[in-house]
C-alpha positions as CSV (number, residue, x, y, z in Angstrom):
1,X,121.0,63.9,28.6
2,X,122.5,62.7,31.4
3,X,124.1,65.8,32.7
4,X,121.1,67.6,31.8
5,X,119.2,65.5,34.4
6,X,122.1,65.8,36.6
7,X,121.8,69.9,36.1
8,X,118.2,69.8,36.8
9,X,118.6,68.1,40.2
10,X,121.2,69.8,41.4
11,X,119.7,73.3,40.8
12,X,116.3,72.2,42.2
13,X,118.0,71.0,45.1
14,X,119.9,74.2,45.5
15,X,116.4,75.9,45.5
16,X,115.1,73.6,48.3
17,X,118.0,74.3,50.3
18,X,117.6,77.9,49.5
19,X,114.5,77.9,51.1
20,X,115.0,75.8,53.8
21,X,117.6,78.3,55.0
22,X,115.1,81.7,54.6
23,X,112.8,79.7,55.9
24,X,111.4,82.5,59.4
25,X,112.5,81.4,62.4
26,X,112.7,82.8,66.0
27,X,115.9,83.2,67.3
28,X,117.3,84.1,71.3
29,X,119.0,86.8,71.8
30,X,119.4,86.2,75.7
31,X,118.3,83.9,78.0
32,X,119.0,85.9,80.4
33,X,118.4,90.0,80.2
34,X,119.8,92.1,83.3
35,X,116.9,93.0,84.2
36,X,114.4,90.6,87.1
37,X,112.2,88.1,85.8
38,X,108.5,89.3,85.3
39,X,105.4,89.2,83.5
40,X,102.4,92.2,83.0
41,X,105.0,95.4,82.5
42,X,105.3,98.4,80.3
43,X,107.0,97.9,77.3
44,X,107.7,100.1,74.3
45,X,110.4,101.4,71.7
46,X,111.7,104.7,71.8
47,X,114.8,106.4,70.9
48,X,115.8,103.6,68.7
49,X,115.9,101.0,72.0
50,X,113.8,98.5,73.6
51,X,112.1,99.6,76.7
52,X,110.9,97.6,79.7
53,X,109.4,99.1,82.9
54,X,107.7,98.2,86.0
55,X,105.5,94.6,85.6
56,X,104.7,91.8,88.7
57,X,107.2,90.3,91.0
58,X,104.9,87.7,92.6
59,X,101.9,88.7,95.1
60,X,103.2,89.8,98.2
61,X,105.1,92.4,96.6
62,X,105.0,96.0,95.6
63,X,105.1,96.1,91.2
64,X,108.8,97.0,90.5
65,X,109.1,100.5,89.4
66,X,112.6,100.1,87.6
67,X,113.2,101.0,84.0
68,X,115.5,99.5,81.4
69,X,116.6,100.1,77.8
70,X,118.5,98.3,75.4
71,X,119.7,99.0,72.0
72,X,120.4,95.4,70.7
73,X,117.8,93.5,72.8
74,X,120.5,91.6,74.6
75,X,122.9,94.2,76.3
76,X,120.1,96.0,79.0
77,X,120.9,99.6,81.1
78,X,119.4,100.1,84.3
79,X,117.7,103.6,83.4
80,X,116.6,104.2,87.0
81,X,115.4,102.1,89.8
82,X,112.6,103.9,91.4
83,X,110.3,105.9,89.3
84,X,106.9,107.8,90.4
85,X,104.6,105.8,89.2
86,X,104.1,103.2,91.5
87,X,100.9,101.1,89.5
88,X,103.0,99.1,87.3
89,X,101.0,95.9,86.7
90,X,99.1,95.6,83.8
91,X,99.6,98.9,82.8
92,X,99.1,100.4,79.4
93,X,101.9,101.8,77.6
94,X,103.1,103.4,74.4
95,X,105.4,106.1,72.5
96,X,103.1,108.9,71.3
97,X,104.5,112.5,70.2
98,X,108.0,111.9,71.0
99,X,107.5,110.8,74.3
100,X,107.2,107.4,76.6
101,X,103.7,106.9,78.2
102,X,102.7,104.8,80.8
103,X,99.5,105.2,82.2
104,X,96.4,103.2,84.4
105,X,97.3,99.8,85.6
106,X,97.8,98.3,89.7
107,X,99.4,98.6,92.2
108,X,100.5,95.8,95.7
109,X,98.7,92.5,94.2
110,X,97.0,91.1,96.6
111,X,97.9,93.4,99.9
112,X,96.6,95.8,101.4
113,X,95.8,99.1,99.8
114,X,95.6,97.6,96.6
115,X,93.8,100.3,93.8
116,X,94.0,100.5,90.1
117,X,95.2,104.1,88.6
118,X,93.7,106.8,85.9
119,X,97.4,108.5,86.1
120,X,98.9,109.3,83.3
121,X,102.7,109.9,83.5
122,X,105.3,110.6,80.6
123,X,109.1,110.9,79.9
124,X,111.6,111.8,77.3
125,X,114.7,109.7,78.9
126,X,113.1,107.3,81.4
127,X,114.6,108.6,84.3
128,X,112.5,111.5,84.5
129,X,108.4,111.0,84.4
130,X,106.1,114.1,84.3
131,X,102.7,113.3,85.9
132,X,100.7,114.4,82.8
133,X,97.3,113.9,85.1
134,X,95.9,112.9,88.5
135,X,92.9,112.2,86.7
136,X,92.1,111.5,83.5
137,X,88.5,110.9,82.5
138,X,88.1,107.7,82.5
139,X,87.7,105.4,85.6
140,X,90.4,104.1,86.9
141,X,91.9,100.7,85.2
142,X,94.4,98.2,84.0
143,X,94.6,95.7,81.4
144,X,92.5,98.3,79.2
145,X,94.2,98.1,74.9
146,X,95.7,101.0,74.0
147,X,96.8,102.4,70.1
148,X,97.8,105.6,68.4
149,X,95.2,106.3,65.8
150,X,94.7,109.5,63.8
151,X,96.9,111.8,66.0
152,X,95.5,110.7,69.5
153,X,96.1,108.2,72.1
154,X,93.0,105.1,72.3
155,X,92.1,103.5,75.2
156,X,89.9,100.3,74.9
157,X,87.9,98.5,77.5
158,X,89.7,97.4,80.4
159,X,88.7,96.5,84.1
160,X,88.6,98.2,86.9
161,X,89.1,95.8,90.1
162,X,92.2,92.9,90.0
163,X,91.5,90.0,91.7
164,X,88.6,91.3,94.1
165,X,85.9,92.6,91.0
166,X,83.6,90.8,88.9
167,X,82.1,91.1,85.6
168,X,80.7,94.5,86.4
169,X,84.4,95.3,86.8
170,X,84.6,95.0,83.1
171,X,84.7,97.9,80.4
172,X,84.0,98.4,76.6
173,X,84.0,102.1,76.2
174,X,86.9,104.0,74.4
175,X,88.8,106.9,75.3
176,X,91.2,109.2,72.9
177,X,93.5,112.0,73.7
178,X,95.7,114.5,71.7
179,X,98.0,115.4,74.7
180,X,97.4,112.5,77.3
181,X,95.6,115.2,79.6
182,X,92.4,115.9,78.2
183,X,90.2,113.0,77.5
184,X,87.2,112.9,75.3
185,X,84.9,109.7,75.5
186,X,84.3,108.6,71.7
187,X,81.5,105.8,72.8
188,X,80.6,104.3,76.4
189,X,79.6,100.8,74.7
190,X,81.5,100.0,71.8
191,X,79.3,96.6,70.9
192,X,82.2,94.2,71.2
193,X,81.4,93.0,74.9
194,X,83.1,94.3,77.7
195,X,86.9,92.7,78.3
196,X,90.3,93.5,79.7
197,X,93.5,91.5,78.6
198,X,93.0,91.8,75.4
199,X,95.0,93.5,72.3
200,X,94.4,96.5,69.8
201,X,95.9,97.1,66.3
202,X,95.9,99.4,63.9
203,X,95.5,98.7,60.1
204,X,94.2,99.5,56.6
205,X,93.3,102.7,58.4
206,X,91.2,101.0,61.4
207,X,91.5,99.9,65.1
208,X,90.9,96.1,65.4
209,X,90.7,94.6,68.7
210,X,90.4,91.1,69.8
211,X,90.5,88.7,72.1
212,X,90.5,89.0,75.8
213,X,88.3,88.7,78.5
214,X,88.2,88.3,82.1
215,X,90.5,86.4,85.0
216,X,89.1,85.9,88.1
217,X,86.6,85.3,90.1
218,X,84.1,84.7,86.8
219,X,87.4,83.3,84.3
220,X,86.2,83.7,80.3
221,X,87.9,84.0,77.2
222,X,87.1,85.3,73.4
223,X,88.2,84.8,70.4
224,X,86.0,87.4,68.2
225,X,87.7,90.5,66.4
226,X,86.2,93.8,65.7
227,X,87.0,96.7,63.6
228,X,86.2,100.7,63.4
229,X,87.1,103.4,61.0
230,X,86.5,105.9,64.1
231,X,86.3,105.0,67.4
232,X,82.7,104.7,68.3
233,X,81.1,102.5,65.3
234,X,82.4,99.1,65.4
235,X,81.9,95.8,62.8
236,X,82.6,92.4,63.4
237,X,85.4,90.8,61.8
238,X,84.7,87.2,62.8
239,X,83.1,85.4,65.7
240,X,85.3,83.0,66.2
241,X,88.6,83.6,64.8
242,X,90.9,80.0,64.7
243,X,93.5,80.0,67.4
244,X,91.9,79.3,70.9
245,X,90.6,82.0,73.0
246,X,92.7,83.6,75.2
247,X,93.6,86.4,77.8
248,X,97.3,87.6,78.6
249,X,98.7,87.7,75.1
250,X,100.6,90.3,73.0
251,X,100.2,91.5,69.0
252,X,102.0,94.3,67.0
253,X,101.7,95.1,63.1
254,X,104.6,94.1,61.2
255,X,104.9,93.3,57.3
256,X,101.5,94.8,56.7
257,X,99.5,92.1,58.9
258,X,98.4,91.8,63.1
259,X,100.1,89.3,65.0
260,X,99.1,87.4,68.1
261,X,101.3,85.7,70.4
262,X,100.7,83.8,73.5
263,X,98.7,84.4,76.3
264,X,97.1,81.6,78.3
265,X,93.2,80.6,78.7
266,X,91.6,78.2,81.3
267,X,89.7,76.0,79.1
268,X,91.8,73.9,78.7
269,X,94.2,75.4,81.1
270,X,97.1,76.2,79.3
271,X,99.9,78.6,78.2
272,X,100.1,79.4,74.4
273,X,103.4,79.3,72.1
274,X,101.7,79.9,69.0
275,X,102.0,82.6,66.2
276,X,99.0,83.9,64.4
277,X,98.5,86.6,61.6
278,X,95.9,88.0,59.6
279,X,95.5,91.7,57.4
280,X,92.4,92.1,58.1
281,X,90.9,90.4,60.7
282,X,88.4,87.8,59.0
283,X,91.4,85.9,58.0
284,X,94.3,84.0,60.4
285,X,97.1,81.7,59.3
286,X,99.2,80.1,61.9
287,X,103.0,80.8,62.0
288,X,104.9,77.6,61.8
289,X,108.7,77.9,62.8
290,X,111.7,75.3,63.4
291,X,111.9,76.9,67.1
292,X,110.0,79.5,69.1
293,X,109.7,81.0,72.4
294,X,108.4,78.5,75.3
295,X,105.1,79.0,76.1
296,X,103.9,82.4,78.2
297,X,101.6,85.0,78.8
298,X,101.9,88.6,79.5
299,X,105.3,88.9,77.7
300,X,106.7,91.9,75.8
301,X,106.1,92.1,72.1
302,X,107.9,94.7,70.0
303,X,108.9,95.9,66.1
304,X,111.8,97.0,66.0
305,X,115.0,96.8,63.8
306,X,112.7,95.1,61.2
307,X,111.7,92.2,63.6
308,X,109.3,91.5,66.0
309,X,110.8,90.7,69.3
310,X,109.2,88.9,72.4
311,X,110.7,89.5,76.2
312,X,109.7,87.7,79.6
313,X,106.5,86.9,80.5
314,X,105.3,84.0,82.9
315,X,106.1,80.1,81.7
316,X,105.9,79.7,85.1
317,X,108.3,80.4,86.2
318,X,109.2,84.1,85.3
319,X,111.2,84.0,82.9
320,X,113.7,87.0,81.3
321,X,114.7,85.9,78.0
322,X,114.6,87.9,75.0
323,X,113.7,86.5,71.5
324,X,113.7,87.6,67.7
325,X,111.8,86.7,64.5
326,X,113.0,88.5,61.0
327,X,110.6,87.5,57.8
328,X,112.4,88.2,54.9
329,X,109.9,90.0,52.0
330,X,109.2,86.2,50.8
331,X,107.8,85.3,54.1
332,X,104.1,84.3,53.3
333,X,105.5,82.0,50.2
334,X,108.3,80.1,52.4
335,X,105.7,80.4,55.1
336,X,103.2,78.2,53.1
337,X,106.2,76.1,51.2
338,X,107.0,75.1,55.1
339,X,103.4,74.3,55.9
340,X,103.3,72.2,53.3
């Protein structure tokens, strides 16, 4: 009887151990990446590598306009240093039809000549970028959400003035493309209220976005989520969803759920660290992990070689590090086995 007992400990505490050690965790894969420290950049996978391109230096200067790939998230290659597009903060960006896109965003901070960009520029390489339009149709913008849902290109909300425009500024209509040149306006008002820095997803066949809302000089923050099956009727998900309102944060899909990550609100003024995920919306549960990321906003957030990966972003300082997060298939049951 005794061994048996003995058995029965070991082998339970062989499963505890077990799980301890699957347990999802965030690991670094550099502290330091080649490439300058930044926040508000492009970023995107393509050609089975990590992509990062232009972003913010700091006010008084120009937004970088060099692009880097890497194919391990820790080894980066200077793709080229000076490409045409030249309003690289907060602009939206995303692989679509075999291609890189980077398109809207702003350009010279606070300086002079300062203007936010309807561009829309492309590349199979990122050393070459084809101007895919001057001009698309909607008004020029940065910060706006953008997705690939049913064949097209989605852009969501957005404002159109950094620094120097108000609430007016703000947007809540939706745009969608087949070819990034023409343009067709799916709703001017989408219902959710009008918002930049926010995120879009798409899941169980729907766009959700949430989150978001404005900087300076009228500072604001949600914490809502809204779906749509199309484009131009949207629902609801939840008022107040449970992690804190905030602007400046980053979310991809991975293991069938939306993930939110960071970001940084005013009230209380604060950068975020924390990891939230829900599959539908209505829904959150808080990611708990032995060691993640230090707190940021307007950081990188990919999927790629079954992981989600986070990049730079502002602490303060700019930082450059590169992170990584695998969930095996058990995550949700050692997730809630660790809350516990």
């Amino acid at each position: 009887m005794k061994n048996l007992v003995l058995i029965t400990v070991l082998v339970l505490t062989s499963g505890i151990i077990t799980a301890q050690s699957l347990k999802p965790d965030w690991v670094i894969e550099t502290g330091h990446a080649a490439w300058r420290e930044r926040d508000s950049q492009g970023e995107l996978v393509y050609n089975d590598k990590l992509w990062i391109f232009g972003g913010w230096f700091n006010s008084d200067e120009a937004p970088p306009r060099d692009v880097w790939s890497s194919a391990d998230g820790r080894d980066w290659e200077l793709v080229e240093s000076s490409a045409p597009w030249i309003h690289s903060d907060l602009p939206m960006s995303i692989t679509f039809k075999d291609k890189m896109w980077i398109m809207g965003g702003w350009y010279n901070g606070r300086l002079p000549g300062h203007s936010a960009s309807n561009r829309v520029w492309s590349s199979t390489d990122g050393a070459n970028w084809k101007q895919e339009t001057a001009s698309a149709g909607w008004s020029p913008r940065l910060a706006a959400a953008i997705v690939e849902f049913k064949g097209k290109i989605w852009i969501l909300g957005g404002i159109e003035n950094y620094y120097f425009g108000d609430s007016t500024s703000l947007k809540n209509d939706v745009w969608c493309s087949a070819d990034g040149v023409h343009w067709q306006e799916a709703t001017g008002n989408a219902g959710w209220k009008p918002r930049a820095y926010h995120q879009a997803a798409v899941l169980n066949d729907r766009i959700y976005i949430f989150g978001g809302g404005n900087y300076v000089p009228e500072h604001f923050t949600y914490n809502d989520v809204w779906s749509s099956a199309d484009g131009v009727h949207w629902v609801q998900e939840i008022v107040e969803a449970p992690w804190h309102g905030r602007i400046w944060f980053s979310s991809v899909v991975y293991r069938g759920h939306m993930w939110l990550m960071g970001g940084w609100s005013g009230d209380p003024y604060t950068n975020w660290s924390d990891v939230w995920y829900s599959r539908d919306g209505k829904t959150w549960t808080e990611l708990k992990t032995e060691h993640v990321w230090r707190e940021r906003h307007e950081h990188s957030a990919y999927v790629f070689e079954d992981k989600i990966w986070v990049a730079g972003g502002m602490v303060p300082p700019l930082v450059n590090d590169v992170w990584s997060l695998y969930l095996p298939e058990t995550w949700e049951t050692l997730n809630n086995v660790h809350r516990r």
